[in-house]
N, C-alpha and C positions, 0 to 999 in steps of 0.2 A: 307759812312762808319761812320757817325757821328750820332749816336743816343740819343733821352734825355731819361733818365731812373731814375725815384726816384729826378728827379730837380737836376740830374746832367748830363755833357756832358760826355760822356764819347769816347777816341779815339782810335779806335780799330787798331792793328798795323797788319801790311800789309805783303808781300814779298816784297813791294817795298822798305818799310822802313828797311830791313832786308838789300835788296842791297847796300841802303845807306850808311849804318855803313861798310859794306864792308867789310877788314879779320882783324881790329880792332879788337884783342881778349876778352880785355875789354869792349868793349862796347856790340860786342855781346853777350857775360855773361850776362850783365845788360837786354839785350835787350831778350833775354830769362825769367828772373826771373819777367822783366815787364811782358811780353805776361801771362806768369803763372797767376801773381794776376791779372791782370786784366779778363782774361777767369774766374775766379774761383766767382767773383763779377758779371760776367753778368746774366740777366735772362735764357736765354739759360742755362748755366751750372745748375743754381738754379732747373731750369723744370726737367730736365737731374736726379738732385740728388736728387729731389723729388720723381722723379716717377721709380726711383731704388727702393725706400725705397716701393709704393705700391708693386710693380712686388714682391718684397719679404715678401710680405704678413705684413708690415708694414706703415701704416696711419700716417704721422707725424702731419696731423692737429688736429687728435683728442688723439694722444702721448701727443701733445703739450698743450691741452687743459687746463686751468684748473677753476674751479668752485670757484667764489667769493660772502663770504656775507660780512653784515653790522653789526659791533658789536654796545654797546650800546653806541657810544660816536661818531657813525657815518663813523667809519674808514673802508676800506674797504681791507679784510683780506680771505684768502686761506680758500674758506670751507672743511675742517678736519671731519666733523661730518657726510654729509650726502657721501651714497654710491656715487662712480666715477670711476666705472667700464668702462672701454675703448676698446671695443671688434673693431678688424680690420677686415672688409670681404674678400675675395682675389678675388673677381671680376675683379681686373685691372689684374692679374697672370692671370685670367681665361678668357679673351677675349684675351688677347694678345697672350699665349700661343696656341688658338685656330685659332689667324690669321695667325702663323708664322707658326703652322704644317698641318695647310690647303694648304698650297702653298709646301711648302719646306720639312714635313713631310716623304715623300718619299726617301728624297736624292735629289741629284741634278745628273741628266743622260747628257749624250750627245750623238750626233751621231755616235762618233768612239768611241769603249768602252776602246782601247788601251790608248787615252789621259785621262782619268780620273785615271789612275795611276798616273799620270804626277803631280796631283795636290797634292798629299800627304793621308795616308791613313785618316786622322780626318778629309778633305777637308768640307764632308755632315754638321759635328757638328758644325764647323766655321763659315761658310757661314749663321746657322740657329741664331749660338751665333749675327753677326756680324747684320742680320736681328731684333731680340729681341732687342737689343741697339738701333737699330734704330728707331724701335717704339717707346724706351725709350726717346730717347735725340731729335729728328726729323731727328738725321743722326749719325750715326757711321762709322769705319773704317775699312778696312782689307790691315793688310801689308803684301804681298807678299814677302817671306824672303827667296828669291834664290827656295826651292822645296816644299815651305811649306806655308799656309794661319795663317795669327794672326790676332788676333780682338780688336782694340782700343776705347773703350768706349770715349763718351765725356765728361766723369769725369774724364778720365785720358791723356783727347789727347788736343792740342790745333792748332787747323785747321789756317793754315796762308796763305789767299789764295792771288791773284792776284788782282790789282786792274784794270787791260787796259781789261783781259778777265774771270774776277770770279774765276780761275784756282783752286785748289788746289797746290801750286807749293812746299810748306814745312809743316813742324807741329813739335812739341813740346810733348814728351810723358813724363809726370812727376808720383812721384809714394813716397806718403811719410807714413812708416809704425805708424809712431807716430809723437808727433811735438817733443818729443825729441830727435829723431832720424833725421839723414841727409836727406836732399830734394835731390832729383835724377832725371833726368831730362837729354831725348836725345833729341837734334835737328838736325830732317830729314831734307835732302835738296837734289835738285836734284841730285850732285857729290858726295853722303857721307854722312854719321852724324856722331856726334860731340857728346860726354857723357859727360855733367858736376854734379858738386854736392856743394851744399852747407849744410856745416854743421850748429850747433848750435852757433850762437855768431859767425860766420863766413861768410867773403863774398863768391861769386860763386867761384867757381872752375874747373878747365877743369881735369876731371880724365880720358878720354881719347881722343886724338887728333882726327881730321876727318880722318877716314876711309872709303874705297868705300865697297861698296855693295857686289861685286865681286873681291875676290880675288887671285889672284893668285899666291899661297907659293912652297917655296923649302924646303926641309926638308934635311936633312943629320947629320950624327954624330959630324960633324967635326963644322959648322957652325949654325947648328940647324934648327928656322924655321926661314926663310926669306921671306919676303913678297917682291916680285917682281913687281908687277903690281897690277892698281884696274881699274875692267872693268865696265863702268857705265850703269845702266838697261834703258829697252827699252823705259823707260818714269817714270813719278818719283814712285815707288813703293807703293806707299798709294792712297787706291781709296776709296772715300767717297760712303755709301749708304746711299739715301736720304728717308726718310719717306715720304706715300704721304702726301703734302701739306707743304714739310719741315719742317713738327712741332711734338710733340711730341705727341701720341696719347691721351695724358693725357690732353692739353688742352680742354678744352669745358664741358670734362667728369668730371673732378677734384668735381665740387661742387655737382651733383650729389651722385658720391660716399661717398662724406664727409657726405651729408645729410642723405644717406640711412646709416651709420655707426653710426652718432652719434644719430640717431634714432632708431635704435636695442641697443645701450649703454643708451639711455635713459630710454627705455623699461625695462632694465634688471638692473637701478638701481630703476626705480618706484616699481617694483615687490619688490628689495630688500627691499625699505622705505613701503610697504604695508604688509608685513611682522609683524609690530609693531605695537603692542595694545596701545594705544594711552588711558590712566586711566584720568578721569576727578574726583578730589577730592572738593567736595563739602564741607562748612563750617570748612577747614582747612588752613585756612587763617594764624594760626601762625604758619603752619613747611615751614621750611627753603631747601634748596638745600640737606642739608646732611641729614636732615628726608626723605625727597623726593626719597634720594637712597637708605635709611636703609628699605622704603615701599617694593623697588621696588625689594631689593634684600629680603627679607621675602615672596613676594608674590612668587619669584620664588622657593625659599622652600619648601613653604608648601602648597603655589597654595593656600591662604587663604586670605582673604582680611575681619577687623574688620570692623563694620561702627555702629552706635549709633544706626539712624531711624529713623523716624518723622524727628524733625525740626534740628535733631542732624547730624552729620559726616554724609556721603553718598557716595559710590564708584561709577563708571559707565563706561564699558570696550566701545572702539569705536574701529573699524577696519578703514583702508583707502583700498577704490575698484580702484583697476587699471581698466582703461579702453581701452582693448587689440581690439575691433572690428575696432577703425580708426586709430589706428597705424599700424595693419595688412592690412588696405586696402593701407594705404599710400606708406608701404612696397613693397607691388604687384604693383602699381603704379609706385613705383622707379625702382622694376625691369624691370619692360617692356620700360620704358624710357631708362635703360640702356645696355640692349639686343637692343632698337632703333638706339640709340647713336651711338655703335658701330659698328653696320652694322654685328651682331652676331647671328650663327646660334643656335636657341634655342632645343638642342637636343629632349624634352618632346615633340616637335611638329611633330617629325620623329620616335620617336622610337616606338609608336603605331604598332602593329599588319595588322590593317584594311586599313593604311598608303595607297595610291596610289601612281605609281612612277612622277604622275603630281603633286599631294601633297610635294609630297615630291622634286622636283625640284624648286616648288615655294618658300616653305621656305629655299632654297638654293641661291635662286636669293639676295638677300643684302648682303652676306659673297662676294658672286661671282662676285659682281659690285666692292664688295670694295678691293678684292683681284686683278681684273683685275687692278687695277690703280696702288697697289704695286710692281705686278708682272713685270710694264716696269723698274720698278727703279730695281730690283732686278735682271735684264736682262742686263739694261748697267753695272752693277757692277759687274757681273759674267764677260761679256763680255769683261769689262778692265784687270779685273785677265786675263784671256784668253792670253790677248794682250802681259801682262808682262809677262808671261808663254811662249809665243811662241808659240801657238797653235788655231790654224783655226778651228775652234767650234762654236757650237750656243746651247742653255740648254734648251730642252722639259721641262716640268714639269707634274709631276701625282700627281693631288690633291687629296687628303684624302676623298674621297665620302661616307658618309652611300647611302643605296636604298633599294629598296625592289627586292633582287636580283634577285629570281626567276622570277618575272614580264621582268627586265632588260635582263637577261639571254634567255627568249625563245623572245624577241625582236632580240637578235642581234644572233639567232640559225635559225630564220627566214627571215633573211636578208643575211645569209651565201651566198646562192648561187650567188645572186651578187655582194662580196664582195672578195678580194684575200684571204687566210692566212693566212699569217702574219697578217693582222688588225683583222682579227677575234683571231686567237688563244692570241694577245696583249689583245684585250677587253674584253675580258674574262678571261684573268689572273688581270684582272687592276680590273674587278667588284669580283672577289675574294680574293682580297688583297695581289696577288703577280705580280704585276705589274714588280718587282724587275729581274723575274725569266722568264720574256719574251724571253730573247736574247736565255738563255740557250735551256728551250724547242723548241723554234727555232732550233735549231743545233741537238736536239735528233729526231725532225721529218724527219730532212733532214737526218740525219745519216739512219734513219730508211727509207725512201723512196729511198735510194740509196741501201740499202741491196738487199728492195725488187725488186729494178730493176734489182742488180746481181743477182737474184736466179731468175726471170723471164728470162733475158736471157738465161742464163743455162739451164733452161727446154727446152726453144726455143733449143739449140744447140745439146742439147741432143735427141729432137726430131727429129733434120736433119738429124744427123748421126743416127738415125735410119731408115728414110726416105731412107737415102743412103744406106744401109746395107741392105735392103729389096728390093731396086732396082736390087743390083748388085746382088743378089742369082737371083731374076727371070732372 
C-alpha cells in the first residue's frame, strides 16, 4: 500500500487503520478528513477527474493550453495576438457511451421477472450510471439503500479497503458545493455510518451519530418517532465495479486524443492566420508603427493603396497557403488509431446497404472481445446487488446489434423447425429490437394456444353428442 508518486511516499489508509483509532470520535473525524485529502492528491482520483471533464465533451489539456512568444528583450510572455481557438472532440463521450450501451443498452433482465421489481424502478439507469463511472475512474460504486441502487463516483467516494483480504470493508462519500461552503462527508462502515461536516475556519464535526442501515421505528402521537432497533445488511452495502484492467479507459487513449484535438485547433487557427494579407512596404523606411496602422486602416476604406514607382514607394499584397492535405491524412490516421484503441465499432462500416451479415459480424468481433471482458465485472457487481437484495438471480444480457436483418431473420425462420418457441419467437424479437417484449408475447401465444385448444375440444364434444344423438334415433 505504499506507493512513490511525484518523489513522494505517499500512505494510503486502510480499514485496518480505521480499526485502530477505534470509537475515538476525535480521531476518527481526523481520520476521515485525512482519507479525504489524501484520495483527492492521488493519481487515480486526478485520471477519475480528468476523464469526467472528457466524457462531458471537455479536454483539459488543451482548455489548459496556452501559446507563448518572445518579446524583444527576450521575455517570455502569453501570446495575445495570434488566434488560440481550442475546439474539444467528444470521442471519449462517444466510445464510452458506445461500450456501456452495447452491453447494458437493453436494461438489465433476469430470469424471474417478479425479482426485478425488487430492485427499484431506476434500477436499468443506475447500474448503466454506475458502469460509465467506471469506465471513467477504472472503478465505481453502487450503494444498495435498503430497495433502491445509488451510484458513487470516485470523485466523490473514497474506497477504504482491507489490508489481510483487498475487501472493500468501508468508504467515505464527501460532497463540497463550493470551498465556501461546508465539507460533508458520510463514513460507511459495516454496522452504520456516521455524517460529519466541517465548515469554514472550522474543525470536523459529527452532524449525525452512527446509525444502522436498517431501521426499525415506532411512530405514535404521544411519543413520536422512536427508533428501536438497527438491523445490519447482509454484507457491507457498497460493491465496487471494476473496469476492465482496473484502470480508467482514458489511460493509454489520453494522448491520442489530445493530439487529434490540438490538431483540428491547430488547423482552425492556421486557417484563421491565413486569412491575413500580409502588405510588404517597400522604400518606406521612415513610418513608424502608428503610420503603419493609419495604412492599414485607409486601405480598408477605400481598398486603395498610393505607391510612387520605379525606384520610389512600392506596395505588394502576399497571402499565407494552409496546407490542409497532411493534416487531413494525419486526422484519418488518428481516427482509425482511435476506433483501434478502443476496441470501437465503427458504425460507416456496417451501415452500408450491400453489407453481409459475415461483414457485418466481423466488424463486431473487437467491441465483442472487449465487451466480453467487461461484462464479467459487471456480472459479479450485479450479482453482489443480488446478494444484498435477497434474491437468487443471475443477469442475461441483450446486446444492442445492428445486422442486416432480413439476411438474419430467414436464417433463424429456417432453423425454426429444429428449434422450440420460445428461442425462436425471443430471436426474433431481439433481431427487431424488442427483445424487451419477449416475455409478453410469450404469454399472448400461450393464451392464444390455450383458446384454440378450448374451441377444438368443443367441436370434438359437440361432435360426440352428435354422434350419440344419431345413435340413439337409429
Amino acid at each position: 500500500w505504499i506507493f512513490l508518486q511525484e518523489w513522494r511516499v505517499i500512505d494510503i489508509l486502510t480499514y485496518n487503520d480505521l480499526l485502530e483509532i477505534g470509537e475515538n470520535e476525535r480521531d476518527r473525524m481526523e481520520f476521515v478528513l485525512d482519507a479525504i485529502n489524501e484520495h483527492k492528491s492521488s493519481e487515480l482520483y486526478k485520471t477519475a477527474y480528468d476523464a469526467e471533464l472528457y466524457y462531458k465533451h471537455q479536454n483539459p489539456t488543451i482548455m489548459r493550453f496556452q501559446k507563448w512568444v518572445y518579446n524583444m528583450y527576450g521575455q517570455k510572455v502569453p501570446d495575445i495576438w495570434s488566434p488560440n481557438n481550442k475546439i474539444a472532440s467528444n470521442w471519449y463521450n462517444y466510445f464510452t457511451t458506445q461500450a456501456v450501451s452495447y452491453l447494458l443498452g437493453n436494461g438489465v433482465t433476469l430470469k424471474k421477472e417478479s425479482n426485478k421489481d425488487k430492485l427499484g424502478k431506476d434500477f436499468d439507469k443506475k447500474v448503466q450510471d454506475v458502469a460509465t463511472h467506471a469506465k471513467n475512474g477504472g472503478v465505481a460504486f453502487g450503494f444498495w439503500n435498503l430497495d433502491h441502487l445509488e451510484c458513487f463516483d470516485l470523485t466523490e467516494f473514497v474506497p477504504i479497503y482491507d489490508e489481510d483480504d483487498g475487501g472493500l470493508k468501508a468508504g467515505i462519500r464527501f460532497w463540497q458545493i463550493d470551498d465556501s461552503k461546508p465539507l460533508r462527508a458520510t463514513l460507511y462502515e459495516l454496522d452504520g455510518y456516521t455524517d460529519y461536516i466541517k465548515r469554514k475556519d472550522e474543525d470536523v464535526d459529527i452532524l449525525h451519530n452512527k446509525r444502522a442501515y436498517t431501521q426499525i421505528v415506532r411512530k405514535n402521537d404521544i411519543e413520536g418517532e422512536t427508533i428501536l432497533d438497527g438491523a445490519p445488511p447482509a454484507g457491507f452495502p457498497i460493491v465496487p465495479l471494476w473496469n476492465t484492467n482496473r484502470q480508467s479507459d482514458l489511460v493509454g487513449n489520453r494522448g491520442t486524443i489530445d493530439a487529434y484535438d490540438l490538431m483540428v485547433s491547430g488547423l482552425i487557427n492556421n486557417v484563421s492566420d491565413g486569412e491575413f494579407i500580409y502588405w510588404i512596404l517597400k522604400n518606406c523606411g521612415g513610418m513608424d508603427s502608428v503610420d503603419d496602422a493609419k495604412f492599414i486602416e485607409q486601405l480598408k476604406l477605400t481598398r486603395v493603396a498610393h505607391a510612387d514607382g520605379d525606384d520610389g514607394a512600392s506596395v505588394e499584397a502576399h497571402n499565407v497557403t494552409v496546407e490542409f492535405e497532411a493534416t487531413a491524412e494525419a486526422l484519418d490516421r488518428l481516427t482509425n488509431q482511435l476506433y483501434t484503441d478502443f476496441m470501437a465499432l465503427k458504425v460507416q462500416d456496417v451501415s452500408a446497404g450491400s453489407v453481409t451479415a459475415t461483414q457485418i459480424q466481423a466488424a463486431y468481433e473487437p467491441i465483442n472481445q472487449k465487451t466480453d471482458q467487461f461484462e464479467y465485472q459487471v456480472t459479479e457487481f450485479i450479482n453482489g446487488i443480488l446478494s444484498l437484495a435477497g434474491i437468487e438471480d443471475e443477469p442475461p444480457y441483450t446486446r444492442s446489434l445492428m445486422s442486416n436483418q432480413s439476411e438474419m431473420l430467414e436464417m433463424v425462420l429456417q432453423a425454426a423447425e429444429y428449434l422450440d418457441d420460445e428461442y425462436v419467437t425471443t430471436k426474433i424479437l431481439t433481431l427487431l429490437g424488442d427483445a424487451d417484449k419477449a416475455q409478453e408475447v410469450l404469454k399472448r401465444k400461450d393464451a392464444e394456444a390455450a383458446d384454440r385448444y378450448k374451441q377444438q375440444e368443443s367441436e370434438l364434444e359437440e361432435l360426440r353428442n352428435q354422434q350419440i344423438n344419431e345413435s340413439e334415433g337409429e
